[in-house]
C-alpha positions in Angstrom: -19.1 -3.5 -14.9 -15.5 -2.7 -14.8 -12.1 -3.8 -16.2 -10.2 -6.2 -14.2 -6.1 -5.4 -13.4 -4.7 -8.0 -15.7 -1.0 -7.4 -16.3 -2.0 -3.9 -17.2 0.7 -1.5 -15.9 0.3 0.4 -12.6 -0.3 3.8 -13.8 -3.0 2.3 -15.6 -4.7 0.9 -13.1 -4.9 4.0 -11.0 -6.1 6.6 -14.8 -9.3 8.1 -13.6 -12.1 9.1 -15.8 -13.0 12.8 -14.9 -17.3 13.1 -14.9 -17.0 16.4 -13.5 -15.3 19.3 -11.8 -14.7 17.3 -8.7 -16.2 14.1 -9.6 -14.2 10.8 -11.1 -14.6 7.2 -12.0 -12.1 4.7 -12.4 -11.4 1.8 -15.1 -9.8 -0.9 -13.5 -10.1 -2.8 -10.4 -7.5 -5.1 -8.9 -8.8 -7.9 -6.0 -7.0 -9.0 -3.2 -6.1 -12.4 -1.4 -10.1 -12.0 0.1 -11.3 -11.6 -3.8 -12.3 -7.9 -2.5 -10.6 -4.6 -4.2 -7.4 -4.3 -2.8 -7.3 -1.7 -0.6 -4.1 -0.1 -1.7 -5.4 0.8 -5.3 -8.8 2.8 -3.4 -6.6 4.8 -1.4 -4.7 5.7 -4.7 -7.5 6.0 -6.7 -8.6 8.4 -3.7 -5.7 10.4 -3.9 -5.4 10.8 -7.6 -8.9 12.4 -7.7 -7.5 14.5 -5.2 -4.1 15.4 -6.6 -6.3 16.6 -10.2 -8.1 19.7 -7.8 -4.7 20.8 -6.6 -1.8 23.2 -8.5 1.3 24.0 -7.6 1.5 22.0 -4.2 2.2 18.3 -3.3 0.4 16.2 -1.0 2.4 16.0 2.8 -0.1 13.7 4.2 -3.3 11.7 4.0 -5.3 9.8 6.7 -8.2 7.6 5.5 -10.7 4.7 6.8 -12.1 2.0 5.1 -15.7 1.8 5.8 -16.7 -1.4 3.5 -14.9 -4.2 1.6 -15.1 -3.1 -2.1 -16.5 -5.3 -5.1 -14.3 -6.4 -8.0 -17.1 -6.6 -10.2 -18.6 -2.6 -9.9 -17.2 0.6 -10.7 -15.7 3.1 -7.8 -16.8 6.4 -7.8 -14.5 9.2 -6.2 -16.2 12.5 -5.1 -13.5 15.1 -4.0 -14.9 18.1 -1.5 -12.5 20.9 -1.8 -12.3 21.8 1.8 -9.6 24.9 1.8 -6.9 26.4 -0.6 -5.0 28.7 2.1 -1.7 30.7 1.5 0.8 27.9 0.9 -2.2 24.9 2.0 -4.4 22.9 0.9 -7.1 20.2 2.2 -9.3 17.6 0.5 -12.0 15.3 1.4 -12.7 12.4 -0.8 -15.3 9.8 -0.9 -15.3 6.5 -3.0 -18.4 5.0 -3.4 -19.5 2.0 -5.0 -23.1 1.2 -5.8 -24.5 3.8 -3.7 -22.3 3.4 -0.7 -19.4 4.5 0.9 -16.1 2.2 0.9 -13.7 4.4 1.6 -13.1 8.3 3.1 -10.1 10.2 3.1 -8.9 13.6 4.3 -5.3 14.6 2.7 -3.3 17.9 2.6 -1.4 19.8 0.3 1.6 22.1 0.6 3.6 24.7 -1.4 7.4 23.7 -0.9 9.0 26.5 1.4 12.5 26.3 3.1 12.8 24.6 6.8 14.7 22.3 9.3 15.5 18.9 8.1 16.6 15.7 9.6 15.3 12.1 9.6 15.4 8.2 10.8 18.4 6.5 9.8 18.1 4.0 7.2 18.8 0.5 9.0 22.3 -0.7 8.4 21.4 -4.5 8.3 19.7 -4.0 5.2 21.5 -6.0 2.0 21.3 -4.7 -1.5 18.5 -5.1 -2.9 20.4 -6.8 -6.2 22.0 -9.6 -3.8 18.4 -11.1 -2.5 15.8 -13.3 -4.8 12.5 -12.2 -5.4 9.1 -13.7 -4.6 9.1 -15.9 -8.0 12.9 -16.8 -7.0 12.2 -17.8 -3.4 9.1 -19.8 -4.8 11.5 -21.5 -7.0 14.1 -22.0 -4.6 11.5 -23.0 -1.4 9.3 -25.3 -3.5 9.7 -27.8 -0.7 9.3 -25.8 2.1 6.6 -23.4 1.1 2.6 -24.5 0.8 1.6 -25.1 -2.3 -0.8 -22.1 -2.3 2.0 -19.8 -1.2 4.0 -21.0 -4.3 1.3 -20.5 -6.6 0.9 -16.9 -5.1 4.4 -15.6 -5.4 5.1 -17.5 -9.0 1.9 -15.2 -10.4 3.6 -13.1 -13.3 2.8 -9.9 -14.5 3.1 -8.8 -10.8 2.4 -4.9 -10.7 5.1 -4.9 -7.6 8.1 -7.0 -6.8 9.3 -7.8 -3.9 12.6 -8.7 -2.3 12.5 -9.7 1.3 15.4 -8.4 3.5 15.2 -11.5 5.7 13.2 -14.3 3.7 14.0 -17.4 6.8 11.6 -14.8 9.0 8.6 -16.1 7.1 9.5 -19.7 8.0 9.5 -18.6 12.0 6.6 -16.9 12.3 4.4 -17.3 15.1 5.7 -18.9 18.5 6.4 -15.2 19.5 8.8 -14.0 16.4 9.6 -10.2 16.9 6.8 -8.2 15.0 8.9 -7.0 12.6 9.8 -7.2 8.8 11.5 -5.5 6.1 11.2 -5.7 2.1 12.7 -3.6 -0.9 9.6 -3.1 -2.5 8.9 -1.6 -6.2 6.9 -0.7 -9.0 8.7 -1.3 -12.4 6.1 0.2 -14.3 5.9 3.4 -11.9 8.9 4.7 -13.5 6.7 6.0 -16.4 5.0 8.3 -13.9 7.1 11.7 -13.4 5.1 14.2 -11.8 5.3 14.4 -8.1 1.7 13.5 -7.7 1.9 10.5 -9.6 4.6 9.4 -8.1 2.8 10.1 -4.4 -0.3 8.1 -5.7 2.0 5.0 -6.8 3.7 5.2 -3.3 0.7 5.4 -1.7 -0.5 2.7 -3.7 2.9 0.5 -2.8 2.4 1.8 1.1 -0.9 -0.6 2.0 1.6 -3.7 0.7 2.4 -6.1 3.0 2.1 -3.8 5.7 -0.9 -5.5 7.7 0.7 -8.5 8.3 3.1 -7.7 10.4 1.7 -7.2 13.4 0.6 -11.2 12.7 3.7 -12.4 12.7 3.8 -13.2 16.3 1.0 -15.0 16.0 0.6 -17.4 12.8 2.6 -19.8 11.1 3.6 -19.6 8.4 3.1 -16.2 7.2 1.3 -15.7 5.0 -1.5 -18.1 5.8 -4.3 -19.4 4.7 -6.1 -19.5 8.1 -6.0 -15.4 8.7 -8.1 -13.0 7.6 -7.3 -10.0 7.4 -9.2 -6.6 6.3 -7.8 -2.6 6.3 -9.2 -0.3 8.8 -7.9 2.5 8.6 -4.2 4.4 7.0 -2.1 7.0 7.6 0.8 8.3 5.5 3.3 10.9 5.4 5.4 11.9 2.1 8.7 13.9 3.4 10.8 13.1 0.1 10.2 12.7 -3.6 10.3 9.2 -4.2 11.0 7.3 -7.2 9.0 3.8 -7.2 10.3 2.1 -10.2 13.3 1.4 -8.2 13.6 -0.4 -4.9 12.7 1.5 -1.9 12.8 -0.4 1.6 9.9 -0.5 3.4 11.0 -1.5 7.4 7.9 -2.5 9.1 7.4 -3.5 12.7 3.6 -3.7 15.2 3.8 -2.2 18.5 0.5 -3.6 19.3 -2.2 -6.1 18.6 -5.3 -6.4 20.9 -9.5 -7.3 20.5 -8.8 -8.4 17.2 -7.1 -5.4 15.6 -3.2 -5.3 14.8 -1.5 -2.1 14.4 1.4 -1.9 12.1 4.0 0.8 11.1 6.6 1.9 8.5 9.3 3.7 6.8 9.9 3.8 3.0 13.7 4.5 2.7 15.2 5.0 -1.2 18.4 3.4 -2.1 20.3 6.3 -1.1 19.1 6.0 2.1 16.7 8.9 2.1 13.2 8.7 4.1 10.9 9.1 1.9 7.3 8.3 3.5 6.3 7.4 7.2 2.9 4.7 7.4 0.7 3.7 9.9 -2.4 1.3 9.6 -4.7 -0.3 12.1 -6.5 -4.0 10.6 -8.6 -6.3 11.8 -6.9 -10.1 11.8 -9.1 -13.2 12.9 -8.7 -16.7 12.3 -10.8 -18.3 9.8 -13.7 -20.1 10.8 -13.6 -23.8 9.8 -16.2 -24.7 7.7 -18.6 -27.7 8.7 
């Protein structure tokens, strides 16, 4: 049996315990909206068993797949396969597995930093200071007649390990009946500014990256968002760290779905800083159904 995230902070609930060389377990687990891990703190987890078998290089990218929902109640344990140390690269494989099986596999690479060409996305000019919108306990405040009562109760949770600050907060009241597929949020961790070294800081992005990404490419489709009548589930994810990135300050995360088809939605992303820099690039296919009434 493991811990359960409690207002704990986020560095704590991505610690590992080290069993072995290349072998970790972790202490905490944090459920979703499906009362399954969220998938965000694996793919963390994944990546800070990873980041202890490198030196002297940071992680560039990582591409994983979720293979099974994971269970709040059990352990994960995180079995890194140090595929190659080149020159000025590195490559891991990791496996989480929870009683027995696989939930989760991920390949992610390392690199020394070396000189090279540089340019990026712009950041987008219609996003407002982050100190000039409310947050999700603010908007549940200020919405309590015009938000279900379950979304309230969601967004009034304290000890929140990330904040959120909608760009555009009316978009969640016109979802569906063909809304654009597109959203943006400053996003945060408050408790991610403890972490300094690059790696922890690319496991607490990571871990902010699989946030309220999957729903966009819903948005189209289902009112309001979020709802209680979609299910959702994490197929696979993508992500690519081109800056450092601090996450105990806001970073906005501009999200839009170029597709959704057969019961899979495809939704991307760019993490900007407040200075405009692009920090991360995401991509991650999910699977989004209806809920079945129940008899």
């Amino acid at each position: 049996m493991v811990d359960q995230w409690n207002g704990k902070s986020a560095p704590e609930l991505l610690a590992l315990e080290r069993l072995d060389r290349d072998l970790f377990r972790n202490r905490l687990n944090q459920r979703n909206a499906n009362d399954a891990l969220f998938g965000g703190q694996v793919l963390a987890q994944s990546l800070t068993a990873a980041c202890a078998t490198v030196e002297d290089r940071d992680v560039h990218s990582l591409h994983g797949y979720f293979l099974r929902a994971g269970r709040a109640h059990a352990p994960v344990i995180f079995q890194v396969d140090r595929t190659r140390d080149g020159g000025r690269f590195s490559t891991r494989r990791v496996i989480a597995i929870q009683e027995g099986d696989a939930i989760f596999h991920m390949e992610c690479g390392f690199h020394a930093d070396e000189e090279g060409f540089a340019h990026q996305a712009p950041m987008p000019s219609r996003a407002p200071d982050p100190d000039t919108l409310l947050d999700l306990p603010g908007l549940a405040e200020a919405w309590a007649d015009r938000l279900p009562e379950w979304v309230r109760e969601r967004w009034s949770k304290p000890d929140r390990p990330i904040d959120v600050k909608p760009v555009d907060p009316e978009a969640f009241l016109r979802a569906g009946n063909g809304e654009e597929p597109r959203r943006s949020l400053w996003i945060r961790v408050p408790s991610g500014a403890t972490a300094t070294s690059p790696a922890e800081q690319a496991c607490m992005l990571a871990y902010l990256s699989d946030y309220w990404l999957s729903g966009t490419a819903a948005i189209p489709h289902i009112l309001p968002m979020p709802s209680a009548d979609l299910f959702m589930a994490s197929l696979d994810h993508a992500m690519w760290f081109h800056r450092p990135a601090d996450v105990g300050d806001w970073l906005l995360f501009d999200t839009d779905s170029p597709s959704a088809q057969n019961g899979r939605g495809l939704s991307r992303g760019l993490m900007f800083d407040r200075q405009g820099a692009l920090v991360a690039s995401v991509a991650q296919e999910a699977l989004m159904r209806r809920r079945r009434k129940s008899n």
